[in-house]
C-alpha positions in Angstrom: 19.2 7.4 24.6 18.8 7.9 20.8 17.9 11.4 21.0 18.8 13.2 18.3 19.5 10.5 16.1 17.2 11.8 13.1 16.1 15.3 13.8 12.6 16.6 13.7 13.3 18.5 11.0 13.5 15.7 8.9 10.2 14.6 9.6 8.5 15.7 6.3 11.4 13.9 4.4 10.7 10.5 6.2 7.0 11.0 5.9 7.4 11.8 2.2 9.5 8.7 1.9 7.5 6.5 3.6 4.6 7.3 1.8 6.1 7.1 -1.7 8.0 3.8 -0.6 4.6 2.1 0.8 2.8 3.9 -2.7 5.5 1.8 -5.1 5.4 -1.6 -3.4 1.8 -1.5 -3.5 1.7 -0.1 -7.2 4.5 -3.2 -8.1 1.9 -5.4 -7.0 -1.0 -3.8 -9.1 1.4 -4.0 -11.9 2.4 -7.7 -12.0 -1.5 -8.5 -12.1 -3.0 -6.1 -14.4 0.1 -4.9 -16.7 1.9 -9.1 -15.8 5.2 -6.6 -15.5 7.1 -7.3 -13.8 6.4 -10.9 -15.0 5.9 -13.4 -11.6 4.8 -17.1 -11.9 1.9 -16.2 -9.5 0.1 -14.1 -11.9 1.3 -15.4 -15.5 0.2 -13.5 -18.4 -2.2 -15.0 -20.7 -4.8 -16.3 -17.9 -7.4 -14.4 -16.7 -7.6 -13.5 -13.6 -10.4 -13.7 -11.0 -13.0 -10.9 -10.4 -11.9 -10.2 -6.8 -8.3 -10.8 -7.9 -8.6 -8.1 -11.1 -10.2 -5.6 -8.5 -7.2 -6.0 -6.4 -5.3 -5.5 -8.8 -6.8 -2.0 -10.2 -7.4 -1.0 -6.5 -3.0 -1.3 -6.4 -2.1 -0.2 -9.7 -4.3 3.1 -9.7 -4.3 3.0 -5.4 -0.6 2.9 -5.5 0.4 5.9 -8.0 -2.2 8.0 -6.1 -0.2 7.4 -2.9 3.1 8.0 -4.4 2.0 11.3 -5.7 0.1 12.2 -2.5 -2.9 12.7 -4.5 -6.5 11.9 -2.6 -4.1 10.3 0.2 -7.3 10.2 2.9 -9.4 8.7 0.9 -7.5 6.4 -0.8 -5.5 5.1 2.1 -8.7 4.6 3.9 -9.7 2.2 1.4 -6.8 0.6 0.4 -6.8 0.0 4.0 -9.6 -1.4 4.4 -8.4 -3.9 0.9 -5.7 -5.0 2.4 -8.0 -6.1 6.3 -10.4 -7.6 3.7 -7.3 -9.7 2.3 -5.7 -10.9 5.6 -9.0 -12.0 6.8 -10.1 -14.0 3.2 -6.6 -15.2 2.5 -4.6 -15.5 5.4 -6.4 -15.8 8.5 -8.2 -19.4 7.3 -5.0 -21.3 7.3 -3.5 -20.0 11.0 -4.2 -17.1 12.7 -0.9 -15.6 13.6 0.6 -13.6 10.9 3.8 -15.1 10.5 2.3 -18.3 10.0 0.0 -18.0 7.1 2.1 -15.1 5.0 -0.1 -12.3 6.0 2.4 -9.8 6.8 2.9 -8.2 4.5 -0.9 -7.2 4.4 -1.1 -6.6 8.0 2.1 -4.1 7.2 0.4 -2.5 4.5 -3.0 -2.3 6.4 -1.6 -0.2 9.0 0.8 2.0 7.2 -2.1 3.0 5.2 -4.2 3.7 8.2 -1.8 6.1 9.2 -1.4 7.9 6.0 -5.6 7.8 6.1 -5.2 9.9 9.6 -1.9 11.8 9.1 -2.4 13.0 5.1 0.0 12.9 2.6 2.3 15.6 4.2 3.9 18.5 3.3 5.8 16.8 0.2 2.6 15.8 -2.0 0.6 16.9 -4.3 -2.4 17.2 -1.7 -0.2 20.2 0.0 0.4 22.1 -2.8 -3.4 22.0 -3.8 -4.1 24.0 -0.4 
């Protein structure tokens, strides 16, 4: 019915974009913990944050502009996926176990966008395509 809506040829456009559109969301939330910019009221600059919070937070900030450039994308989605099943389950999950009940969505979201990126690569538009 919606054949040839998008054409195949713009595969390696949307690819590119969803990557580097996942890669800055995730990279926004790195840098309102570590860099408190920009500045939200959950993560307030001046107080320390957690351990496991300030590992999150490097994990996003330096997870996040590796994605966007395509740089390491396997590896790195792999774990960031695995980051974001370890935060559903920790955070979320306790409090109900459907999704849209206990604000885990967005992790879920994230979880499985960068399992994909972890089996499909950074595509043709990266920096890990040019290095071939």
């Amino acid at each position: 019915m919606f054949k040839g809506v998008i054409p195949a040829s713009q595969s390696a456009n949307l690819h590119a974009a969803l990557r580097i559109m996942t890669g800055l969301l995730f990279l926004a939330h790195g840098m309102t913990k570590i860099l408190h910019w920009p500045a939200t009221d959950y993560f307030p600059a001046g107080q320390p944050l957690p351990p496991l919070m300030l590992a999150a937070g490097i994990l996003e900030l330096v997870g996040g502009v590796l994605i966007v450039l395509g740089l390491f994308t396997r590896l790195t989605a792999f774990i960031l996926a695995g980051m974001m099943a370890a935060a559903y389950f920790m955070a979320h999950m306790p409090s109900s176990f459907f999704p849209i009940q206990n604000g885990g969505e967005l992790a879920v979201l994230f979880c499985f966008i960068f399992l994909y990126l972890a089996a499909a690569g950074a595509g043709p538009l990266s920096v890990d395509a040019s290095r071939k």
